[in-house]
SESEDREN-417306 format. One line per 3 residues: number of its first residue (from 1); for each residue x, z, y of N, C-alpha, C. Coordinates in steps of 0.2 Angstrom, whole numbers. Layout:
N
NUM) X:Z:Y:X:Z:Y:X:Z:Y; ...
***
This chain:
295
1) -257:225:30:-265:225:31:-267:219:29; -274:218:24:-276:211:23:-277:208:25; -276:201:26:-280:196:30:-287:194:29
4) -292:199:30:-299:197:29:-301:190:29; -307:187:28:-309:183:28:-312:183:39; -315:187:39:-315:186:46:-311:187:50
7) -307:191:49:-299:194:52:-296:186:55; -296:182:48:-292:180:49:-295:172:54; -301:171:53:-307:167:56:-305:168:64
10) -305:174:64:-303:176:73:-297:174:76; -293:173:72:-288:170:74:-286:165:74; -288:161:71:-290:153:69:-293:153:76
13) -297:155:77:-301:154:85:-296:154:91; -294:162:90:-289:162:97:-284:156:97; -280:155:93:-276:150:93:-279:144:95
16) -285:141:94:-288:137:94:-289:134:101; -293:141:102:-295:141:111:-287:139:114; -281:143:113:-276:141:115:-273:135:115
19) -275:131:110:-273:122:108:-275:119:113; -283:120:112:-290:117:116:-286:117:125; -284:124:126:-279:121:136:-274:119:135
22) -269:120:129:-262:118:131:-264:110:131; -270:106:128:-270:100:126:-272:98:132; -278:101:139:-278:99:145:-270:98:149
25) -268:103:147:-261:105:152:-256:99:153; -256:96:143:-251:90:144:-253:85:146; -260:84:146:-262:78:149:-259:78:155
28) -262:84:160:-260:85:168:-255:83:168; -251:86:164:-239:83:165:-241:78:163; -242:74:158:-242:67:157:-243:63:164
31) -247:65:165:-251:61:172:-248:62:179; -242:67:179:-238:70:182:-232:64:183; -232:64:175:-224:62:172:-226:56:175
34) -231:51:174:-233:42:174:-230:40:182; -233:46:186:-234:44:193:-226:46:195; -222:51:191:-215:50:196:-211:45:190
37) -214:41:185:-209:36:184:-210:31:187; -217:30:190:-219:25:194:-214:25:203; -214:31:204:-211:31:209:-204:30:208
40) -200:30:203:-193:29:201:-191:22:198; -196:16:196:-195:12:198:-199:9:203; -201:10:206:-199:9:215:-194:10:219
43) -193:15:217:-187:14:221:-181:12:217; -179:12:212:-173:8:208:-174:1:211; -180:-2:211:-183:-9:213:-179:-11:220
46) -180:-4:226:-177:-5:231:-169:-5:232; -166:0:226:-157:1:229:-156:-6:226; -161:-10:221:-157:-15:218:-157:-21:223
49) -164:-23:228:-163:-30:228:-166:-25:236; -159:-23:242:-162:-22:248:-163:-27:254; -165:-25:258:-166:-29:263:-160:-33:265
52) -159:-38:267:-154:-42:271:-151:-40:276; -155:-35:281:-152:-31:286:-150:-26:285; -153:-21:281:-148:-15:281:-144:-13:280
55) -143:-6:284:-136:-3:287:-136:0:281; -128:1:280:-126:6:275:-130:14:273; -129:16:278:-134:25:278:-141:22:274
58) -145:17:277:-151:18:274:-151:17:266; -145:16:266:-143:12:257:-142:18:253; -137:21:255:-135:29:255:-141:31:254
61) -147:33:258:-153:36:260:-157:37:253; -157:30:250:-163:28:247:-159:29:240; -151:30:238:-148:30:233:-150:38:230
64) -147:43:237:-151:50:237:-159:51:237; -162:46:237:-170:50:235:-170:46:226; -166:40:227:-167:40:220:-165:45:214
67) -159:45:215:-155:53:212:-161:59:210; -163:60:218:-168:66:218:-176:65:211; -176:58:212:-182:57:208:-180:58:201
70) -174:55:200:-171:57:193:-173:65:191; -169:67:195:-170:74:194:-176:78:192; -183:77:197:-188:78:198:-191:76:190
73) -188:68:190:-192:66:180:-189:69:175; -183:71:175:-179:75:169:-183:82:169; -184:85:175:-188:91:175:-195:91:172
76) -199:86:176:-204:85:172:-203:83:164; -200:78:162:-199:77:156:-199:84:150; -196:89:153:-194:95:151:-200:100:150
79) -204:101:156:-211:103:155:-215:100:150; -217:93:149:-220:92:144:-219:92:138; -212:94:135:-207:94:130:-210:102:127
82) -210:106:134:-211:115:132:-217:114:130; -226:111:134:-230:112:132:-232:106:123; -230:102:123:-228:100:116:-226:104:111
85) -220:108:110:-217:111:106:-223:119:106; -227:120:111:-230:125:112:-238:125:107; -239:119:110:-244:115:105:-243:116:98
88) -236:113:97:-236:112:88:-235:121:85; -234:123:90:-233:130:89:-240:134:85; -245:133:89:-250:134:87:-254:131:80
91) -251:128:81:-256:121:74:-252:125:68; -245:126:68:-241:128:62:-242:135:63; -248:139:67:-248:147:65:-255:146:62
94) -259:140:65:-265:139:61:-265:139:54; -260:135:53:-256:133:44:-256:138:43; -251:142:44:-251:149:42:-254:154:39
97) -259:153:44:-265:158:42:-268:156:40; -270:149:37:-275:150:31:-271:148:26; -264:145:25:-260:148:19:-261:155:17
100) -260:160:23:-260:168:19:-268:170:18; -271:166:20:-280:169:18:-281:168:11; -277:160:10:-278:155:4:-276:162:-2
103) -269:162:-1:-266:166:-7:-267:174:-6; -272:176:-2:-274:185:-5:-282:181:-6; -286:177:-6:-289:177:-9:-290:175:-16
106) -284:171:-18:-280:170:-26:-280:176:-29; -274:180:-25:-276:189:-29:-282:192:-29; -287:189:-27:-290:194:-26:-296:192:-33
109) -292:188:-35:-296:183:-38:-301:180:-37; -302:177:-32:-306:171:-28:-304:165:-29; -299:165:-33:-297:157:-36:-303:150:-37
112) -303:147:-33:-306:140:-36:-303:135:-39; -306:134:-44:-305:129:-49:-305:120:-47; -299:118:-47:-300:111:-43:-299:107:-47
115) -302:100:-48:-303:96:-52:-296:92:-53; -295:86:-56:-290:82:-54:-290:78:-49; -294:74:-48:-294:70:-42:-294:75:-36
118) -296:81:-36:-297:84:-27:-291:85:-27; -285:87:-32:-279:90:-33:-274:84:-31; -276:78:-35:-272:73:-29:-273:72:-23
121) -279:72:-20:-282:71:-13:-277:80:-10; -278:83:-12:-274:90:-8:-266:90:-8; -264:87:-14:-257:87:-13:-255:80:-9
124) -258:75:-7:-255:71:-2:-257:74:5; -262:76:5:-263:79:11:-259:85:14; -257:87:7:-252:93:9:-244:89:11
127) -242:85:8:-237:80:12:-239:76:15; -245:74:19:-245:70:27:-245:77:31; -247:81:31:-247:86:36:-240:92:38
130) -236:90:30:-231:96:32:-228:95:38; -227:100:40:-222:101:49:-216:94:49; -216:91:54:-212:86:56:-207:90:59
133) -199:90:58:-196:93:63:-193:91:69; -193:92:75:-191:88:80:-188:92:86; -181:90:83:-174:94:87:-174:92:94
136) -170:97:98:-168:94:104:-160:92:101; -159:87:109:-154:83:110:-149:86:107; -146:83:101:-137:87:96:-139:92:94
139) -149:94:92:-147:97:84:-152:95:80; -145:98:75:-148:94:66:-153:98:63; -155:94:58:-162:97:56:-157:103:52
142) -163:107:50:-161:114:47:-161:113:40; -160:118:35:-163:119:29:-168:116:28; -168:116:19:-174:113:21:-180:108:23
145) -178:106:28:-179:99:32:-177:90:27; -183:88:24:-180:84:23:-175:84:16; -171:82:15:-165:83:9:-159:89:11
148) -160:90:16:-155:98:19:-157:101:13; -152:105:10:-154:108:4:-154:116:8; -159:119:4:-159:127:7:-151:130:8
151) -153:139:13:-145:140:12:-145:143:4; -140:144:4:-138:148:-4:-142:155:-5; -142:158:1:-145:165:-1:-154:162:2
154) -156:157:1:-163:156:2:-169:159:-3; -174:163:-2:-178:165:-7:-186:164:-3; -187:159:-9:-195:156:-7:-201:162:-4
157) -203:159:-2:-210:165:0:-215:165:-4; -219:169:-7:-227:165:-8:-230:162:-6; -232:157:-12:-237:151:-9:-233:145:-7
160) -226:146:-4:-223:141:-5:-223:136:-11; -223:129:-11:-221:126:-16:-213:124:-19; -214:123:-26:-209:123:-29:-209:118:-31
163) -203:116:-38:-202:110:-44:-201:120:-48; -204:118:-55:-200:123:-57:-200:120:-65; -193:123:-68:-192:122:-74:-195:124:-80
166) -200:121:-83:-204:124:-90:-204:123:-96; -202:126:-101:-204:122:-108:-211:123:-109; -213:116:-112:-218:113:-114:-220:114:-123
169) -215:113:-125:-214:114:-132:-208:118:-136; -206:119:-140:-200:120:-144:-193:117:-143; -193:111:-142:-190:106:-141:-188:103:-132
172) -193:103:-129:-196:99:-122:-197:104:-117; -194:104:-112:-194:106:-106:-197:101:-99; -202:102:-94:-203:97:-89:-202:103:-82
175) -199:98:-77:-200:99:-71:-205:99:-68; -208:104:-66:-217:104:-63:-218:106:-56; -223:102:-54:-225:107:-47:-229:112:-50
178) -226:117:-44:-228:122:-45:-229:129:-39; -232:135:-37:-232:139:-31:-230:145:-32; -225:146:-29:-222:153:-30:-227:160:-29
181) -227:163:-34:-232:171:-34:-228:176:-31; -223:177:-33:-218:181:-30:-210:181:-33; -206:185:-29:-199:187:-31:-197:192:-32
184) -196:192:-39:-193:198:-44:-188:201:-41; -185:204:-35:-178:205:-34:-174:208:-39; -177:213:-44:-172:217:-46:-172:214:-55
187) -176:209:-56:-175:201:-61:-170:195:-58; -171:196:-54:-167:190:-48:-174:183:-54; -179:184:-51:-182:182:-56:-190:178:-51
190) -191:172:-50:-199:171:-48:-203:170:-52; -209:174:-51:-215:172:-55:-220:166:-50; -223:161:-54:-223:154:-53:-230:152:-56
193) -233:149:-52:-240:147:-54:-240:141:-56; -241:136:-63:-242:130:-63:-248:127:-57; -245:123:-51:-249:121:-48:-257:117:-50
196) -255:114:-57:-263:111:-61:-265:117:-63; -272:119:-58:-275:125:-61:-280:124:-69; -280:120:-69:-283:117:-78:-277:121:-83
199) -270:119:-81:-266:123:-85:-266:132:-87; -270:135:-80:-269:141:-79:-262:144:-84; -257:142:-82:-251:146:-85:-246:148:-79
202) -245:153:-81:-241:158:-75:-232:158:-79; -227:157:-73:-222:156:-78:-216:162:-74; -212:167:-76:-209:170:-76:-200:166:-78
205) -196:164:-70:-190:158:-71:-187:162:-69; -179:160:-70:-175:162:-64:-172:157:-60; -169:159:-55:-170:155:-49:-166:149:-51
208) -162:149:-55:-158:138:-54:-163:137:-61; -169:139:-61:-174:136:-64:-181:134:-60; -181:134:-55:-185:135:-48:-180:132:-41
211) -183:124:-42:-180:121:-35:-186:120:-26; -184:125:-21:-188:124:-14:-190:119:-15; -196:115:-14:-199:108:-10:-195:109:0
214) -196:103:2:-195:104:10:-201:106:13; -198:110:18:-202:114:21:-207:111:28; -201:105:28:-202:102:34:-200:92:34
217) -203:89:36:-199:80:35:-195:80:40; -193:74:40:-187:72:44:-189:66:46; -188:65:53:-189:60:57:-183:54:56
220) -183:49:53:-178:47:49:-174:41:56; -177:42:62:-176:40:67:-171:40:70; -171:48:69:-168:56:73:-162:57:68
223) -163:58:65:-162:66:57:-160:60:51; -158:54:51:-156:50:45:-153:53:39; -147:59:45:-142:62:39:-148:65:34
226) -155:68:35:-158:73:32:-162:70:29; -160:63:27:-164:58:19:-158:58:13; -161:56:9:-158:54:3:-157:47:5
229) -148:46:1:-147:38:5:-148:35:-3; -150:27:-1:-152:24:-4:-145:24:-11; -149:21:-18:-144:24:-24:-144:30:-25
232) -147:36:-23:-144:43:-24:-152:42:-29; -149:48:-35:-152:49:-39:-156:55:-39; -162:57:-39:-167:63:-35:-170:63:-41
235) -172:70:-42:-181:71:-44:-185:69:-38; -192:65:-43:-199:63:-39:-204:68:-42; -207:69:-41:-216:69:-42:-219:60:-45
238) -221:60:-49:-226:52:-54:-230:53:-49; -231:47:-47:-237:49:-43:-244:48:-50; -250:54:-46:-255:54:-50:-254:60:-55
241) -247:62:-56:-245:69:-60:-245:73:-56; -243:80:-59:-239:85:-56:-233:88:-57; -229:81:-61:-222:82:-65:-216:78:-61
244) -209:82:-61:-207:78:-58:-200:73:-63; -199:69:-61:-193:64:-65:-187:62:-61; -183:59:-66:-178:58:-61:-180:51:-59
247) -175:49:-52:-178:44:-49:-170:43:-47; -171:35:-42:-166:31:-40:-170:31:-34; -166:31:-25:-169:29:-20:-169:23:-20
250) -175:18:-19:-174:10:-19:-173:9:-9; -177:16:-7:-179:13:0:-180:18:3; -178:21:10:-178:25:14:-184:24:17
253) -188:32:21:-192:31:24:-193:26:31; -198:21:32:-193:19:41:-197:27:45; -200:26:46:-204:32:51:-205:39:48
256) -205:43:52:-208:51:49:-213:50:43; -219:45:44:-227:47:40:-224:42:34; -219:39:33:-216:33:28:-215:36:21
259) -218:35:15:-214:38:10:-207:37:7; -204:38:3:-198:34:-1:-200:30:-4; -196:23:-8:-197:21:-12:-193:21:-18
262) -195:22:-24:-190:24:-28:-193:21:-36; -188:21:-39:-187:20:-45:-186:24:-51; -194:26:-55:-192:31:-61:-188:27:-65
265) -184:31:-69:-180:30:-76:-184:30:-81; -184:25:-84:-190:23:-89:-187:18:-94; -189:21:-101:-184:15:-108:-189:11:-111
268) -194:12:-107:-200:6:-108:-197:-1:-105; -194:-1:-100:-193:-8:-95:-187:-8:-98; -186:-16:-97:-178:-19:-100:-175:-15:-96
271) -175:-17:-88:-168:-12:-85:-168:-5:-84; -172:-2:-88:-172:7:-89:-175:10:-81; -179:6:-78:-183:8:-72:-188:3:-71
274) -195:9:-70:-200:5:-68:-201:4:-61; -206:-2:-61:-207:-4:-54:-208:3:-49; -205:-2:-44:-205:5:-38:-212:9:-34
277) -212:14:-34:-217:19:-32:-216:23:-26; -220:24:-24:-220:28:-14:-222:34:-17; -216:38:-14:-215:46:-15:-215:48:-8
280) -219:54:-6:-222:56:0:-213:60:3; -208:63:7:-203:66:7:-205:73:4; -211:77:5:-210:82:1:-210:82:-6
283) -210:79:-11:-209:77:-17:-205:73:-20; -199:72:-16:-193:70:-18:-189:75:-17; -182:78:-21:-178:85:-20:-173:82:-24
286) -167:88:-25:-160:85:-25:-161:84:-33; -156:84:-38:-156:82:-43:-154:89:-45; -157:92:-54:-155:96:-56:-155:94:-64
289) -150:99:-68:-149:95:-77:-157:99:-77; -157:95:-87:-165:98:-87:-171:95:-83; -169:87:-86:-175:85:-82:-181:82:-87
292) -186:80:-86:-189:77:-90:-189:68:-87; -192:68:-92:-191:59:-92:-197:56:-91; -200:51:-88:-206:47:-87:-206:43:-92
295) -213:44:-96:-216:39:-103:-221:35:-102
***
C-alpha cells in the first residue's frame, strides 16, 4: 500500500505523541533514579564510618539495607535503559517513515532538485543523525555498524546509501556516493542513483561494484573494535564532493559525534598525502580495487 503523503503525516504524529510521554516518563525514572542513588550513598557513608558503639547486628542490619538499595538501583537503572531504548525506538521509525515517503515520492516523480551547497548541508546531516548503536553489557556492535562489514548474503534496500563503482570516461572509473533504487535479483544486479542530482545518471552495477555505507556509528567508547584502526587504508568521501578516495586513518573518532581524521593519497604533496581532513564515520568504508584518486 503507498505511503501517502497524509498516511504517512499521521504517523509521524502517533509516534510523536508517543515520544512527547515516553520523554515525561524518563524524567520521572530519572528522578526516581537521583533519589535512590542518594539514598545509597547514605548509606554506604554509614557501613563505611559507623558509630563507635555499635553492636554487630546493627552493622549487619545496615549492610542488608544496603545490599537491598543496590538492588532497588540496578532495577531502576534498568527501567530507564527500557524507556530510553523505547524512545530511540520511536525517532528511528520517524526516520523511517519519511525515508519511505521521501523515496515513493522520487518514483512518483516528485523529485526535487537540490543545489550544491543544500547537498552538502544534507549529507552531513545525514551523518550527525545516523542511528548511534548502543549495545547491552557483552554485545558487539552488529553489521554494518561502524567498520563491521555487512554479512555476505546482505542486499541493500532502497534509498539506502551506497559508494558505487562508475566509469566516468573510457579510460577512468570513480567511487561515488550514491542511493540504491532497487535489486535486480535475477541480475544479481543494483540499479543506483548518482546521489548528485545535477548528474541525473542512473547506473545499472553489480554487487562488488556497490559497497553498503554504515547503517549505524559506533560508539568508540564502547565498540572500539567497530572503527578502522589507525594506518588502515579506507575509502573516504573529499569532503565538499560526492566522490570517494582512498585514504590513510590519521586519527580515530574520541566520541560517537567525532569524525576520523585521515589522509587522502595525493601526488601533488611531496609525501603522496594531503593535509589531514575530518570524515564523518558514515563516509568512511573498507577498501576496495577500483579506486579513484584525489587531484
Amino acid at each position: 500500500m503507498p505511503l501517502t503523503a497524509d498516511v504517512a503525516a499521521q504517523q509521524v504524529q502517533e509516534r510523536l505523541r508517543s515520544l512527547h510521554r515516553l520523554i515525561y516518563d524518563i524524567e520521572a525514572e530519572r528522578a526516581r533514579n537521583e533519589q535512590c542513588i542518594d539514598s545509597i550513598l547514605r548509606a554506604e557513608k554509614a557501613v563505611e564510618s559507623p558509630p563507635s558503639n555499635e553492636d554487630s547486628s546493627s552493622s549487619s542490619q545496615q549492610q542488608m539495607q544496603l545490599k537491598n538499595l543496590y538492588k532497588a538501583g540496578l532495577s531502576a537503572a534498568e527501567q530507564e535503559e527500557n524507556l530510553l531504548r523505547k524512545a530511540l525506538s520511536r525517532i528511528y521509525e520517524i526516520r523511517s517513515i519519511k525515508n519511505e515517503r521521501r523515496i515513493q515520492a522520487r518514483y512518483a516523480g516528485n523529485k526535487e532538485t537540490i543545489g550544491c551547497g543544500a547537498l552538502m548541508k544534507m549529507l552531513l546531516s545525514a551523518a550527525q543523525t545516523l542511528p548511534l548503536h548502543v549495545g547491552r553489557v557483552g554485545e558487539r556492535a552488529p553489521p554494518l555498524c561502524g567498520a563491521v562489514p555487512p554479512d555476505p548474503g546482505h542486499v541493500a534496500k532502497p534509498g539506502d546509501a551506497v559508494a558505487a563503482l562508475v566509469r566516468v570516461s573510457e579510460k577512468e572509473e570513480n567511487w561515488i556516493l550514491a542511493e540504491v533504487v532497487s535489486w535486480l535479483p535475477a541480475q544479481g544486479k543494483y540499479e543506483v542513483d548518482d546521489i548528485d542530482e545535477e548528474q541525473k545518471n542512473r547506473h545499472v552495477l553489480s554487487k562488488r561494484r556497490v559497497v553498503p555505507l554504515p547503517l549505524m556509528r559506533a560508539d568508540p567508547r564502547v565498540d572500539e573494535h567497530a572503527l578502522f584502526p589507525k594506518g588502515a587504508v579506507v575509502m573516504a568521501l573529499y569532503p565538499q564532493t560526492t566522490c570517494f578516495y582512498r585514504a590513510v586513518v590519521n586519527r580515530l573518532p574520541a566520541n560517537a559525534a567525532d569524525p576520523y581524521e585521515v589522509l587522502f593519497e595525493d601526488s601533488s604533496y611531496a609525501d603522496g598525502y594531503s593535509p589531514a581532513e575530518r570524515v564523518a564515520q558514515r563516509y568512511v568504508i573498507a577498501i576496495k580495487e577500483g579506486k579513484g584518486r584525489a587531484t
